[in-house]
C-alpha positions as CSV (number, residue, x, y, z in Angstrom):
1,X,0.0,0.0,0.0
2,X,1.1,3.7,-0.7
3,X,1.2,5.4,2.2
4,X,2.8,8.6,1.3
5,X,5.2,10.4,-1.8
6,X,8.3,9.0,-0.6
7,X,7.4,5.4,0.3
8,X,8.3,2.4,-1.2
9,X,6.1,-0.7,-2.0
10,X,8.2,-3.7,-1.2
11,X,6.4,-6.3,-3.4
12,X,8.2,-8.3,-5.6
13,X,7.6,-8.7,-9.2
14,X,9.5,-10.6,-12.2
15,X,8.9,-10.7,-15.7
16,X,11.3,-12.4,-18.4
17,X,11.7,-11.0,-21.8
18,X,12.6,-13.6,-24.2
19,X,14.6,-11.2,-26.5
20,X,16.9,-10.2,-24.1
21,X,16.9,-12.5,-21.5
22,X,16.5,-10.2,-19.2
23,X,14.6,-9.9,-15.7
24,X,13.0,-7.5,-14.7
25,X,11.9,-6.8,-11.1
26,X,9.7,-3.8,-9.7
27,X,10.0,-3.3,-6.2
28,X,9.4,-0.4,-5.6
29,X,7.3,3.0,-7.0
30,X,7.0,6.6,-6.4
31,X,5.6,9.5,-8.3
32,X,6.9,9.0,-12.2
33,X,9.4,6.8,-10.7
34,X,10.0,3.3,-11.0
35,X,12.5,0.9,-8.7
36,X,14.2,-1.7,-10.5
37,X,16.2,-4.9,-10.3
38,X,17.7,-6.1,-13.4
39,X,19.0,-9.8,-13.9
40,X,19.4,-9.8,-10.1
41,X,22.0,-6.4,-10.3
42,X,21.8,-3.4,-8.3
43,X,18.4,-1.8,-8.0
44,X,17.9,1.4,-10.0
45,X,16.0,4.3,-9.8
46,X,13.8,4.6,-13.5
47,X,12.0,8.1,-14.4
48,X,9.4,7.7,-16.9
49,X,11.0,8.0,-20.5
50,X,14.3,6.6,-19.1
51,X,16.2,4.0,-20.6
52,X,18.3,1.5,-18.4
53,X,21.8,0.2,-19.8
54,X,20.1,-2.9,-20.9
55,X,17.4,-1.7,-23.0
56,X,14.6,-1.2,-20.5
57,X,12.5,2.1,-21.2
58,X,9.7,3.0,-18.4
59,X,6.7,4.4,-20.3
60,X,4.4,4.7,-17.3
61,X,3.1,4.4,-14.2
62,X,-0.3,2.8,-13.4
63,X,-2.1,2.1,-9.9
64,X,0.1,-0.7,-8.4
65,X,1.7,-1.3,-11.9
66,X,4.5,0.3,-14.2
67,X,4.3,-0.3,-17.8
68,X,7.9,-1.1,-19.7
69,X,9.2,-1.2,-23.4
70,X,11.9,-3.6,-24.4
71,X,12.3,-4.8,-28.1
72,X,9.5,-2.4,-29.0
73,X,7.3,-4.3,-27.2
74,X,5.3,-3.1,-24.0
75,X,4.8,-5.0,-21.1
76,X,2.6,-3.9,-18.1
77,X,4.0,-5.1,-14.7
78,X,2.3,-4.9,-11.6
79,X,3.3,-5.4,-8.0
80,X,3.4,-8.8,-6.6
81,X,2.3,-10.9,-9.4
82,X,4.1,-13.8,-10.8
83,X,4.9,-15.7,-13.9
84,X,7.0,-18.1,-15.5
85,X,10.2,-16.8,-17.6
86,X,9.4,-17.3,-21.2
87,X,10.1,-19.9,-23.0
88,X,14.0,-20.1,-24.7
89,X,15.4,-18.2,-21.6
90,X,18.4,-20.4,-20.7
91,X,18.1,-20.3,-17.4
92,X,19.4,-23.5,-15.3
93,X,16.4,-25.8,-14.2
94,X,16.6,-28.2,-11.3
95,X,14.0,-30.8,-10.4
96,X,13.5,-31.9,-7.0
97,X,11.4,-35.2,-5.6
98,X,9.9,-35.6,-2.8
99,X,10.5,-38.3,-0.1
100,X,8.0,-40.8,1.3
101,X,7.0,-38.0,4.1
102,X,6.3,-34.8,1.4
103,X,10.0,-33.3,2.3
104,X,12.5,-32.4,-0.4
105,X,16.2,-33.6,1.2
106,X,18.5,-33.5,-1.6
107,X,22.6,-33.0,-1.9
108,X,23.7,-30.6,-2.5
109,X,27.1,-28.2,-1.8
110,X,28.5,-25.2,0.0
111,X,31.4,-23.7,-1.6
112,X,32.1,-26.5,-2.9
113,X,31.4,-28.8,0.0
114,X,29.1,-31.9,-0.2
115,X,26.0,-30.9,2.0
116,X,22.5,-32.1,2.1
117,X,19.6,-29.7,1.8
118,X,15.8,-30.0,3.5
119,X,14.2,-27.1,1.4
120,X,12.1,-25.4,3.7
121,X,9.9,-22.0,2.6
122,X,9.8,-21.3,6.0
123,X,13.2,-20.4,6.7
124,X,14.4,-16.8,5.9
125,X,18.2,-17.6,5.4
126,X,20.1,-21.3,4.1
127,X,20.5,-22.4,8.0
128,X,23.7,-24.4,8.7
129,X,25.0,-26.0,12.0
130,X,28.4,-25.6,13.8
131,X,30.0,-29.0,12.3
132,X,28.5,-28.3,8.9
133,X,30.0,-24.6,8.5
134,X,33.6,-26.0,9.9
135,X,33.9,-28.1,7.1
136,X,32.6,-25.2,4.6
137,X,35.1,-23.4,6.2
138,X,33.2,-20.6,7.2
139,X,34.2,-18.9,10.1
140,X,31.0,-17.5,12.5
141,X,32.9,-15.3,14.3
142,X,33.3,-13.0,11.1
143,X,29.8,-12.6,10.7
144,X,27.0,-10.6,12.5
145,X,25.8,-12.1,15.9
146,X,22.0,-12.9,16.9
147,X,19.4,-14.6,18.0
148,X,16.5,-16.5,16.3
149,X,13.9,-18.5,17.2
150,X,13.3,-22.4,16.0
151,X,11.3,-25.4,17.3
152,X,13.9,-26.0,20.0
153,X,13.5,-22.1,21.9
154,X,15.7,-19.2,20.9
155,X,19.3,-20.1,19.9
156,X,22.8,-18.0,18.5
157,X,23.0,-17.2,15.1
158,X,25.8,-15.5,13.1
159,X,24.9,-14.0,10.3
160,X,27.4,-14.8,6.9
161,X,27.6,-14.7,2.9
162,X,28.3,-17.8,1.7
163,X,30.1,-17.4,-1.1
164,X,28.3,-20.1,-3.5
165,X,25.6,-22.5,-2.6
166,X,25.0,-25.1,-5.6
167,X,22.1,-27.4,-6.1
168,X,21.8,-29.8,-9.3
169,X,23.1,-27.5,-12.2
170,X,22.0,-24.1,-10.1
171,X,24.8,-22.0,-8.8
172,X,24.4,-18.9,-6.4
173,X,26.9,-17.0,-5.2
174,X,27.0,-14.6,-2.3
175,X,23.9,-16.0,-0.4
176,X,23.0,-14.9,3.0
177,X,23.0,-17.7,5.5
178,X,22.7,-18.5,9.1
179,X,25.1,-20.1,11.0
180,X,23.9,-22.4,14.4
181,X,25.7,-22.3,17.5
182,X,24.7,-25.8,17.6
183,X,25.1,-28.8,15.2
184,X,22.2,-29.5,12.6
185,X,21.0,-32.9,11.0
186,X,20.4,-31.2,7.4
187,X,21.2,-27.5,6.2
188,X,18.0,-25.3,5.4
189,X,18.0,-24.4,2.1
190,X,15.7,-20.9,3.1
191,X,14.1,-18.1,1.3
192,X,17.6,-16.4,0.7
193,X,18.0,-19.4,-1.9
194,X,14.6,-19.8,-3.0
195,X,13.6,-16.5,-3.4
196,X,15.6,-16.4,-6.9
197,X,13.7,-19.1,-8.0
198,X,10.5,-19.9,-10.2
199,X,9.2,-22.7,-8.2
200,X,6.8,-25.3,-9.2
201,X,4.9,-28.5,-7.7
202,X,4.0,-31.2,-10.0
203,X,2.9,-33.8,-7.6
204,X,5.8,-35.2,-5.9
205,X,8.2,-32.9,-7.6
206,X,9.4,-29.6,-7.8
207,X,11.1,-27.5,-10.4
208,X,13.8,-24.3,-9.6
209,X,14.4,-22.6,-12.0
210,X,17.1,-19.8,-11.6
211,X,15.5,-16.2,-12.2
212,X,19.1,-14.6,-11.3
């Protein structure tokens, strides 16, 4: 909701554009002014008539909405909704199965360490225990000190980057993780990885595919 001139609406939006390949997020509006994330970059600022580096013009702005023009073509993209990258995109796909209880535990690696994952939606960050960032060789102490709360009661946390987290043929780098004072049967693979996904359920499977 827009409360005022200067506030921002922090709903994410994605749209592919098959000519370019390119992803475009709104996250943010104000008056003639649109905020930006390209293919995952730094967020930009957008006037309407303004043309980004990669061929992105802002015609408009619309109630909850901004309308773009790439490839002369004009796309209208509005705040929060959600669709799958066109088709041709080569973006790297994963899919997942379930196990005999619903979860999704699959290997995976930590830069470049053998881990196994539990995706969880519920999780904010990837979540790793004590033994499990030792032999990532992360080092907790480097990162920001906290507290969050799990099934168990409130526990320690240090905030890190990891510096690539890799899952079938997906690769992330830089991902914001948590790291456990304690040790941890499975790492979480949280919203910090999956929210740079398309997701989709089929049944007992699920398909990530990489938006950025």
């Amino acid at each position: 909701m827009l409360l005022a001139r200067h506030c921002f609406v922090l709903l994410l939006y994605a749209w592919n554009f098959s000519a370019l390949a390119a992803d475009i997020a709104l996250v943010g509006l104000l008056p003639g002014k649109a905020l930006v994330v390209i293919d995952g970059g730094q967020r930009q600022t957008l006037a309407v008539g303004a043309t980004t580096a990669e061929g992105v013009k802002l015609v408009g702005i619309e109630s909850g909405a901004a309308v773009f023009e790439i490839a002369g073509k004009s796309r209208r993209v509005a705040l929060g909704q959600s669709v799958v990258s066109a088709p041709g995109a080569a973006r790297p796909v994963t899919t997942l199965m379930a196990d005999a209880r619903g979860h999704f535990v699959v290997p995976g690696s930590i830069n470049g360490t053998p881990m196994r994952f539990l995706v969880d939606t519920g999780a904010t960050f990837v979540s790793l225990g004590a033994a499990d960032a030792r032999r990532a060789r992360i080092d907790p102490t480097k990162g920001t000190p906290g507290m969050t709360q799990t099934a168990n009661g409130v526990v320690r946390v240090w905030r890190v980057k990891l510096a690539s987290v890799k899952l079938g043929d997906i690769t992330l780098l830089d991902v914001d993780a948590s790291v456990h004072e304690q040790d941890m049967p499975v790492v979480l693979l949280g919203m910090s990885f999956l929210n740079r996904m398309e997701i989709r359920r089929d049944g007992a499977s699920m398909t990530l595919t990489q938006r950025y």
